[in-house]
C-alpha positions in Angstrom: 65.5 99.0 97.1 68.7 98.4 95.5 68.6 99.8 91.6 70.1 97.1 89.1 73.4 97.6 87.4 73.8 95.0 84.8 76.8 94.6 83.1 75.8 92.1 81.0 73.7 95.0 78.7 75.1 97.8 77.1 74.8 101.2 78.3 74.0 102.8 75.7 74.1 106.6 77.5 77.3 105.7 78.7 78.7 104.9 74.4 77.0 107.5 73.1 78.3 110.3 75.5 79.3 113.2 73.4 82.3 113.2 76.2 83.5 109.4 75.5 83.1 109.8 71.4 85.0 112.9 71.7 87.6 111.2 73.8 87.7 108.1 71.5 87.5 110.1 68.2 90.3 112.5 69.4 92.1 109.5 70.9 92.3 107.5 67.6 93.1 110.4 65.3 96.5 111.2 67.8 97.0 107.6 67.6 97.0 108.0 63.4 99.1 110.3 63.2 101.7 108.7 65.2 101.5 106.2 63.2 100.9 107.6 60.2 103.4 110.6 60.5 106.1 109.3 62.6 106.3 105.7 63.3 105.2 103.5 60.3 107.4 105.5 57.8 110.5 104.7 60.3 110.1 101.2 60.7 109.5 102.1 64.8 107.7 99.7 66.9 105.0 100.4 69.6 104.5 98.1 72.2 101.3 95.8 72.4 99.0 95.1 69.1 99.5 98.6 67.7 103.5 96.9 67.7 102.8 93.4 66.6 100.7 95.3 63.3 103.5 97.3 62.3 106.1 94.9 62.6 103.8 92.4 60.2 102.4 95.2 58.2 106.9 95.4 57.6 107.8 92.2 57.3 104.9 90.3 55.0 103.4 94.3 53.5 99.6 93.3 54.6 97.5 96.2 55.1 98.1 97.5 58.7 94.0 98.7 59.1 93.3 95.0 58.4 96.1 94.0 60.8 94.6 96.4 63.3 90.7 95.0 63.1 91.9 91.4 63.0 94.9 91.2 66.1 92.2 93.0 68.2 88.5 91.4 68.0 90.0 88.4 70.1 91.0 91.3 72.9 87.6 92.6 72.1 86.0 89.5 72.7 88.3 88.9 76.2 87.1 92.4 77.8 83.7 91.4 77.3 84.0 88.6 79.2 86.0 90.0 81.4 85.2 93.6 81.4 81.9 94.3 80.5 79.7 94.7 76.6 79.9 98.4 77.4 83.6 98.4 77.4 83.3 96.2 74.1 81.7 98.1 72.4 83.2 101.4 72.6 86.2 99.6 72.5 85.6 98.4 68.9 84.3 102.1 68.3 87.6 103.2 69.1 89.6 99.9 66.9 87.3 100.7 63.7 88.2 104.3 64.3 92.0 103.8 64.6 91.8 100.9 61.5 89.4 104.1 59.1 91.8 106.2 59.7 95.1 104.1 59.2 93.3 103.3 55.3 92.3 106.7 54.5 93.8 109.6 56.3 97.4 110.4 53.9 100.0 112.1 56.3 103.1 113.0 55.1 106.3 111.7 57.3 106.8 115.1 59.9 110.6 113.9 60.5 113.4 111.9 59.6 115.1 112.4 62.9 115.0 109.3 64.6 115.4 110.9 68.6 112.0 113.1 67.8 110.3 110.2 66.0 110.6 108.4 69.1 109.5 111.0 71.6 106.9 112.8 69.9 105.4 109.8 68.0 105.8 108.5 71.6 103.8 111.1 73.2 101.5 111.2 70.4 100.7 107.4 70.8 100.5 107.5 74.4 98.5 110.1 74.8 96.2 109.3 71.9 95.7 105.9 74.8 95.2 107.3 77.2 92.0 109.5 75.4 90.7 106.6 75.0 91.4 104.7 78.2 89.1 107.7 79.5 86.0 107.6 77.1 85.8 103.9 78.0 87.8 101.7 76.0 91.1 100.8 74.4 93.1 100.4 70.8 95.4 98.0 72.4 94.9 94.8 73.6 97.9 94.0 75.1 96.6 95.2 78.5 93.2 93.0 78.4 95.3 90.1 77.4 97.3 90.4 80.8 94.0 91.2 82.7 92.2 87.9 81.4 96.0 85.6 81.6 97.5 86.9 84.6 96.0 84.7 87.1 96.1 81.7 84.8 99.5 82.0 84.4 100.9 83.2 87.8 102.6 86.1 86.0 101.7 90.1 86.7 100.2 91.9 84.5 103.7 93.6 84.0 105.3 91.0 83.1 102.7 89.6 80.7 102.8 93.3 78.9 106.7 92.8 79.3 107.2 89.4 78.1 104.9 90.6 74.7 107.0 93.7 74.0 110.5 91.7 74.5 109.2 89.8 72.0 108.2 92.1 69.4 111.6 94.6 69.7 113.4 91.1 69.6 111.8 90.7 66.6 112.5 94.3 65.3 116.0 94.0 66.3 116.4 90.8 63.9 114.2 92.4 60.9 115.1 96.3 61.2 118.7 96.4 62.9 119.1 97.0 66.9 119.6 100.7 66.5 115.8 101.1 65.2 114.9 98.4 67.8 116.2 100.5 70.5 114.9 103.6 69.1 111.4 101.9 69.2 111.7 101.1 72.8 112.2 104.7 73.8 109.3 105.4 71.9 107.1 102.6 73.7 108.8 103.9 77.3 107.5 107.2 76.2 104.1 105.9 74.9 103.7 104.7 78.4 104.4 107.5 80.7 102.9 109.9 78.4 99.5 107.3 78.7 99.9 107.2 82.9 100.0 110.8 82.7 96.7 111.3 80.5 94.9 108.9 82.8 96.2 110.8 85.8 99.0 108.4 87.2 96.8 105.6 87.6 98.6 102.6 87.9 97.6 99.1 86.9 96.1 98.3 90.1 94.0 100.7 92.0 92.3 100.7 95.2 88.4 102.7 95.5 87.8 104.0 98.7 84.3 104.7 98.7 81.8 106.9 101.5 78.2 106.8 101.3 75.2 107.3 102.9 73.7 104.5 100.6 76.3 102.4 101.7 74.7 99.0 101.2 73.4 99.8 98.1 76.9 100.4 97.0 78.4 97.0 98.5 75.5 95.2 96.7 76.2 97.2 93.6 80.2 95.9 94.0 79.7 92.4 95.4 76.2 91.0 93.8 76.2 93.3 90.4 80.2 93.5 89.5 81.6 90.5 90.8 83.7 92.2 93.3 85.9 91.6 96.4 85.6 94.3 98.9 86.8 94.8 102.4 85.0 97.6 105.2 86.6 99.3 107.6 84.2 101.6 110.6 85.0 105.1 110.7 83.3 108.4 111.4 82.5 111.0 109.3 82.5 115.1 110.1 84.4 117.2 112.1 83.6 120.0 109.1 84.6 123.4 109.7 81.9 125.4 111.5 80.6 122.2 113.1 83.3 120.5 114.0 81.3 118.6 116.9 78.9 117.0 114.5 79.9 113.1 113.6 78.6 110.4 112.6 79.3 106.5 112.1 80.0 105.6 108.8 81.8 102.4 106.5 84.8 103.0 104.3 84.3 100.7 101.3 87.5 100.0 99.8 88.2 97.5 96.5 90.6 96.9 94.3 90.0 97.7 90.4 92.3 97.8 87.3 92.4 101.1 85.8 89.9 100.1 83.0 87.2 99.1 85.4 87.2 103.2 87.1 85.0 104.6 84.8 82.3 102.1 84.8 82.2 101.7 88.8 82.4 105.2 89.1 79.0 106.0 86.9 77.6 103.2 88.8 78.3 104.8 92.5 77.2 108.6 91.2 73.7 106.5 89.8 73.2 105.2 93.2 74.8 108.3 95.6 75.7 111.6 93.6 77.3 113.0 97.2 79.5 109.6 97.6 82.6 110.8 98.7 85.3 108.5 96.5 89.3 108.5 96.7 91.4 106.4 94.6 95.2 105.4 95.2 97.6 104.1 93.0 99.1 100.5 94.2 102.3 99.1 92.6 100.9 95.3 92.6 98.2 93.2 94.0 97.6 89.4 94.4 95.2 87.2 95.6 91.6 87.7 97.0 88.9 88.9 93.8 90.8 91.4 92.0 89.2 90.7 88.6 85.0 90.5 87.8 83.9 87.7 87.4 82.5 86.6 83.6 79.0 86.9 84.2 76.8 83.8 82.4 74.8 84.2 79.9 
């Protein structure tokens, strides 16, 4: 009997993981004090929401933790749809987090020297991301904006992200001068990489290679539960050392995922197979077939 996933409840074990608050926690406090003690003071954009609310916290002096809660509960309400409650909600944990500690945490500015504000508050930012991209959620919505509008609009996901961020250092150029603008787009090219690194190089698109003895419990828990496309190839499985004779038919189950989906399908296979032998590869790009879940109805 195949055991029920749902992703239209919370799982609750899953947001209250001392693992994912830790992540999330530590996640948002590297993210304040980016922004806090490098960034904010020096007029330096990020990329995303975390850019569009310091450029208007600049330009029109509104509180940046109201900026912060406001620009993101629409991206909050998209990756439920399109994610998953469980990913909301530990998203918002993560946004009330960031937006607490933006209004109360004082940090002095660490430098005036533009080159280090731009790496380390770079690195600081991105890694602070990434923490967060592993306990489950996200502080920036610019990535679920391109998830839930890239096959609408017949753009990649790239060049959704891309398209946003010209726009805000275009912006910062005009307001803040073009040497700050450029300044800010090291620090959003270092933001980045330092993010890919904390989530292990995973790009945008990824494709799950899954092995399992519970096989179609696992395609029903992809196809029927998570609204996904998957393709099986036959192979065999053995030829271990010390009984290297011993083989077996098996099914590779391969889909494709965006990096904020891993998580979630990974818990799901380990509920159903603990021993399910899983291998992820990094793919530049990907188009067509079901590459997103499907909004589940109500």
């Amino acid at each position: 009997m195949v055991k029920k996933h749902k992703t239209d409840q919370v799982e609750w074990k899953q947001v209250w993981s001392f693992k994912n608050l830790l992540l999330i926690s530590v996640g948002s406090g590297l993210a304040v004090l980016a922004m806090k003690g490098f960034m904010i003071p020096n007029k330096f954009m990020d990329g995303g929401i975390t850019g569009i609310s310091i450029l208007l916290h600049e330009i029109f002096h509104i509180n940046i933790s109201f900026l912060v809660i406001i620009l993101n509960i629409l991206f909050i309400y998209l990756g439920y749809k399109r994610i998953g409650k469980t990913f909301a909600v530990q998203t918002s944990i993560a946004v009330i987090l960031l937006s607490v500690g933006l209004l109360f945490i004082d940090i002095n500015p660490i430098t005036h020297d533009k080159l280090l504000i731009a790496i380390f508050g770079g690195i600081l930012m991105g890694t602070g991301v990434g923490l967060v991209i592993r306990g489950g959620g996200v502080i920036d919505g610019a990535e679920v904006i391109a998830v839930f509008t890239g096959r609408r609009t017949g753009f990649s996901n790239s060049e959704i992200i891309m398209l946003i961020n010209t726009i805000i250092f275009a912006v910062a150029a005009s307001q803040f001068g073009i040497e700050t603008a450029m300044y800010s787009i090291i620090t959003y090219f270092t933001a980045t990489k330092a993010t890919d690194y904390v989530v292990d190089g995973i790009e945008e698109f990824t494709a799950m290679n899954i092995i399992s003895a519970q096989q179609e419990e696992i395609k029903s828990f992809l196809v029927n539960e998570l609204g996904k496309g998957i393709t099986v190839y036959k192979g065999e499985r053995g030829y271990l050392p010390g009984s290297f004779d011993i083989k077996s038919d098996c099914e590779i189950i391969v889909t494709i995922v965006t990096r904020l989906e891993i998580k979630q399908i990974e818990e799901g296979i380990r509920e159903i197979d603990p021993k399910a032998f899983v291998y992820i590869q990094s793919i530049k790009e990907a188009s067509g077939g079901i590459l997103k879940a499907k909004a589940h109805a109500k």
